[in-house]
N, C-alpha and C positions, 0 to 999 in steps of 0.2 A: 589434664584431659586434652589441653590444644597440641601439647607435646606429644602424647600418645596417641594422636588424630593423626597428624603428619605422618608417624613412623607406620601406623596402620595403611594407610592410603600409598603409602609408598613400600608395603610391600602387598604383589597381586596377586587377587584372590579370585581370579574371575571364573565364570560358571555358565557354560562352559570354558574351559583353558587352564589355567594353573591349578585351579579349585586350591583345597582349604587346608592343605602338608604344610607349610610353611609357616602361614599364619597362626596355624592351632600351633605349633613349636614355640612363636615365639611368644604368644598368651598362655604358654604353660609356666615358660620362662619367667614372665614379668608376676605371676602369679604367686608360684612357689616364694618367690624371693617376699612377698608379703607375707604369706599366711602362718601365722601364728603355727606351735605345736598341737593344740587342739583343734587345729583346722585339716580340712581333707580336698586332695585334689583328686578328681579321677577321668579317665581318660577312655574312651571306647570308640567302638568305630559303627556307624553302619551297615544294612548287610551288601553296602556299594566297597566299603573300604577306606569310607568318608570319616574326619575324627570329631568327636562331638567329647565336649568338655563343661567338667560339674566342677566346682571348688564350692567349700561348703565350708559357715562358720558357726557353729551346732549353738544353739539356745538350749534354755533348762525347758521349754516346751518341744511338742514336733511341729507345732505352728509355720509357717516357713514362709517368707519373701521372699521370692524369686525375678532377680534380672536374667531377664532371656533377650540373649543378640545373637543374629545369625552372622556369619562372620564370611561368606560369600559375595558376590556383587556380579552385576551385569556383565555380557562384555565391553569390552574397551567403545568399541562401534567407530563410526568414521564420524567426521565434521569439528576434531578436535580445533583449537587455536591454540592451546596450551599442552603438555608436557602431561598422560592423563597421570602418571604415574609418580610426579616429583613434589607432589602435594607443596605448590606454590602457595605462597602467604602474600595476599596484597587487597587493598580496598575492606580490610577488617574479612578477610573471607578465606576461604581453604579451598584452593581447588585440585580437582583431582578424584578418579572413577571410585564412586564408594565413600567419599566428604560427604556426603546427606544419606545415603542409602548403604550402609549404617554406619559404617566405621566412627562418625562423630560418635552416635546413639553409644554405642561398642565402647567406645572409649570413655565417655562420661559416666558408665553404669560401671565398667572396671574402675575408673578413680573411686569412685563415693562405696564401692565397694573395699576397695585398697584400703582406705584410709582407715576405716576399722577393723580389716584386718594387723593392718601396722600397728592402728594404737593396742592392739589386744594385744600383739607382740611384743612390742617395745614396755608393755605393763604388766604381764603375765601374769606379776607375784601379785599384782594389788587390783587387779581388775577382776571383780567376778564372770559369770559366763554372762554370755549375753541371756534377758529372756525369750527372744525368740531367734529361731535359726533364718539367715541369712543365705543365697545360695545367687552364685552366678551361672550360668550356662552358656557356652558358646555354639548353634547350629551352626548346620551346614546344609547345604542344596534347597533356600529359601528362595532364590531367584527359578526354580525349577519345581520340582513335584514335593518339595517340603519332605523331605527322607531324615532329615536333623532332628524334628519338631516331632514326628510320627517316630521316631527311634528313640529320644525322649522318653518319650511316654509309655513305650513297649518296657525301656527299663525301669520305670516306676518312679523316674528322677520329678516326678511331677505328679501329686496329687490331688483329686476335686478340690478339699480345703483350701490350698495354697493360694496364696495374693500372688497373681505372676503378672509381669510390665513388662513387656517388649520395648525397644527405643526407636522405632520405627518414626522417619520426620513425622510432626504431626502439626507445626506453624503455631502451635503454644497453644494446642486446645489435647485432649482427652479424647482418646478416641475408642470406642468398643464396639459398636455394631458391624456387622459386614452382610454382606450381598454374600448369600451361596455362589458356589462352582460348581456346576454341572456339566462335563463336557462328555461328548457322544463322540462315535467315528459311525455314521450310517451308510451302508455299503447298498447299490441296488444292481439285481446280476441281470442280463438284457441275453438276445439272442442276434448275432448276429447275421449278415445278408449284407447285399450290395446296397449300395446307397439310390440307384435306381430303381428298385425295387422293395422300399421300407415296408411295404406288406409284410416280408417272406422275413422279416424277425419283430425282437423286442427292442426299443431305444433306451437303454441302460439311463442316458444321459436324460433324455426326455421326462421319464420313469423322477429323476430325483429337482428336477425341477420342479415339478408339482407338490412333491413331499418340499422341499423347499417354502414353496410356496406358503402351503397349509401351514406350515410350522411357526411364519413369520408371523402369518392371519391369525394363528392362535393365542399367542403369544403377549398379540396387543390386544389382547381381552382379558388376559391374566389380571386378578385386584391387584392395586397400588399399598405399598407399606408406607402407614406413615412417617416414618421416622429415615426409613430406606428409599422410597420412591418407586420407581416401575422395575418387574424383572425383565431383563434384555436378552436378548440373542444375538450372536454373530453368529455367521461362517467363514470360517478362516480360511481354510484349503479345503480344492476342489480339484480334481481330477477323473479324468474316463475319456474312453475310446483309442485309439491308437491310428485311426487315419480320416482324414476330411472324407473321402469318398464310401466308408463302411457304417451302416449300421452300429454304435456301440453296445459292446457286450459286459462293460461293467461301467460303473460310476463310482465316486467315493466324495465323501464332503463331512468334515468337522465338527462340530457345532459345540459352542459356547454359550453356556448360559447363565446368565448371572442373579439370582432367585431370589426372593423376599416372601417372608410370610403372607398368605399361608401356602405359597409353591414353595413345593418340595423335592425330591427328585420322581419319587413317585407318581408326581404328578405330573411331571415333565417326561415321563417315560407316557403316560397315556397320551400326551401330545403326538406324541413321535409315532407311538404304535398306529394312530387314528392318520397320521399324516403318509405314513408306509402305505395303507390299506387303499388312503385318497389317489395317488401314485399307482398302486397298481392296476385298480379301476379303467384309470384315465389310457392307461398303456399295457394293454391287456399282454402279457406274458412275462412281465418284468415283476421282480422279484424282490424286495426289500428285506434286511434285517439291518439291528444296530449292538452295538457294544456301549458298554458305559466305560472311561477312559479314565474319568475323576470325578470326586464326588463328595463335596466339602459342607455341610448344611450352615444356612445361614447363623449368625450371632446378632442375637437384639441387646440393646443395651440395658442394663441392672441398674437405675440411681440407687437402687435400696443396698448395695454392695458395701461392702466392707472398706472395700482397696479404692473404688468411686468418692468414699465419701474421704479418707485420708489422704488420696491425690490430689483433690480439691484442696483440701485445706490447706496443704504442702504449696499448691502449686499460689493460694490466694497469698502464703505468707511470705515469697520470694516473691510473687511479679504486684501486688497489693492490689489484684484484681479477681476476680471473680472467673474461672476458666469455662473457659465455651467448650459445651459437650458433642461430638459429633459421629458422622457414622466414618469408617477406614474407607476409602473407595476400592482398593486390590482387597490381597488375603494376605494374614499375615500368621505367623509362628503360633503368635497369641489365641487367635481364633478357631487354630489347629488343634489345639490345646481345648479349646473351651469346648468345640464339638464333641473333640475324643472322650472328653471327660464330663460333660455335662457342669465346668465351672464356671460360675457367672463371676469370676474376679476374675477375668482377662482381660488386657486392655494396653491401649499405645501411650505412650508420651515421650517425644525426643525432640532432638533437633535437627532445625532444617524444615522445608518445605517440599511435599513431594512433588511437585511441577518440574524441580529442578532433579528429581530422581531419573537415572536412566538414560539422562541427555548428553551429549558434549560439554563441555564446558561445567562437568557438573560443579558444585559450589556447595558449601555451610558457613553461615553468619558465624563468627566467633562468640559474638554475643548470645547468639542460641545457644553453645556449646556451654559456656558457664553459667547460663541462666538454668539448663537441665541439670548440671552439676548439683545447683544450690538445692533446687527441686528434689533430686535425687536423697543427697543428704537429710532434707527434713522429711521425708517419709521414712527412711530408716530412723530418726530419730524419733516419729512417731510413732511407727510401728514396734518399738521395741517400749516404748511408753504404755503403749495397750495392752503390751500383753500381760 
């Protein structure tokens, strides 16, 4: 796993920039050379032209564990010190764009998957089949609109039943809940006129201020999840008008929203409609509508799950502790999956810490990287016990 972390990190997969031709060649590469004759690799694309990758080691049930890694990563960014791409080895740690976010995760879910494929290989004649099927996945466009995890699932390579683990950093806790993604583009159209004379139009800009406004004021009224916490809003990007001296004739502004039960999107669309309406009121001639951009419904965590209660116990028998459950703070493959499909076995566990995702200098502990390895191995060993 620390070997095939290095060779993953050193070669780039960034998104935007190289994205994932390269990478997905040479996890097909390292794949094939494992997989037994009763094993299946398959290969497909996107409807981007992105490559998304299944290898499958079939059970005598259709029961199925599933490692899902996306195999993309940030870009580069600036503020490096180091080399982001030569995946240095020093102070017990791996540096280099994609060592936490996920390449380690990528690389420890392919070992512990490897290794039973190999021995099923290397035993053919005297191993019977496994009892339940086994399956890796590699996405693509996880750092973006999730097109890997959503294409997935269009193919059927992932079922409600299925136990499916993302390796997503997780700092050695178990991670299933997420905060919905709601994001808007709200447009407000204005009339324009000289700027010494703002009677003789509408203020475009004026106009989304107020909706602005309203949205923020609503928003911190929305209930608290326990488990998640407060739904949030930003606004990212903002733009309107085209000179200091005119009246604006349009407006445009973002919005992000990050949602917890029981806000949903449709509930955050009533926000928005009532905030257009406050907006126009306020600036009589200006004109609001919105679009919905994305639209991801939150994931509450399942203790009662199947794959919760066998991660735990995997995770209590490698570290001789008891794992802390928590909520993902982004969105991940997993939760893509849980929405689409209404599956309450999705969930994170990898290595690394995501504070160090995304950053310069980014890093993973070696010791995380074998400590998910060990992790990895005993839930396949348990999951193939249960069935």
């Amino acid at each position: 796993a620390v070997v095939w972390t290095k060779k993953l990190v050193g070669i780039e997969s960034t998104n935007p920039g190289k994205e994932e031709h390269e990478i997905a060649g040479f996890l097909e590469q390292e794949i094939l050379a494992a997989l037994p004759e009763s094993g299946e690799l398959k290969k497909d694309y996107t409807k981007e032209g992105r490559p998304i990758l299944m290898a499958v080691l079939p059970g005598e049930t259709k029961e199925e564990l599933v490692f899902i890694c996306h195999i993309d990563t940030v870009v580069k960014g600036e503020g490096w010190t180091k080399n982001a791409f030569d995946a240095e080895v020093s102070d017990g740690k791996i540096w280099g764009r994609g060592a936490c976010d996920m390449k380690s995760g990528l690389a420890s879910a392919l070992t512990a998957f490897a290794e039973v494929a190999k021995s099923q290989k290397e035993n053919a004649e005297d191993i019977e089949k496994l009892p339940g099927t086994l399956v890796f996945i590699g996405t693509v466009d996880e750092e973006a609109d999730m097109k890997g995890s959503e294409a997935v699932v269009q193919q059927g390579w992932i079922q409600k039943e299925d136990w499916v683990l993302d390796m997503e950093p997780t700092s050695g806790m178990i991670q299933m809940a997420h905060k919905g993604r709601t994001w808007f583009e709200l447009n407000v159209e204005g009339i324009t006129a000289h700027a010494s004379m703002p009677e003789k139009g509408a203020d475009a800009i004026a106009g989304i201020a107020f909706m602005i406004a309203e949205i923020r004021k609503a928003m911190a009224k929305v209930p608290t999840h326990e488990e998640l916490g407060k739904s949030t809003v930003t606004f990212g990007q903002i733009s309107g008008g085209y000179s200091p001296y005119v009246v604006s004739d349009h407006s445009m502004v973002t919005i992000d929203m990050r949602l917890v039960p029981p806000m949903n999107t449709q509930e955050a669309e009533k926000i928005v409609r009532k905030a257009i309406e406050i907006g126009e009121n306020a600036v009589p001639g200006v004109k609001g509508s919105y679009k919905i951009t994305g639209d991801r419904p939150p994931v509450e965590t399942h203790m009662e799950s199947g794959l919760m209660k066998a991660l735990s116990e995997s995770v209590k028998k490698v570290t001789g502790k008891d794992p802390v459950v928590s909520a993902f703070t982004g969105y991940t493959d997993t939760a893509v999956v849980a929405g689409l499909l209404g599956n309450p076995n999705c969930m994170s566990y990898g290595p690394g810490n995501l504070a160090q995702a995304h950053k310069p200098d980014e890093y993973v502990e070696i010791a995380d990287i074998e400590r998910c390895v060990q992790v990895y191995r005993e839930l396949i060993c348990l999951y193939e016990d249960m069935i």
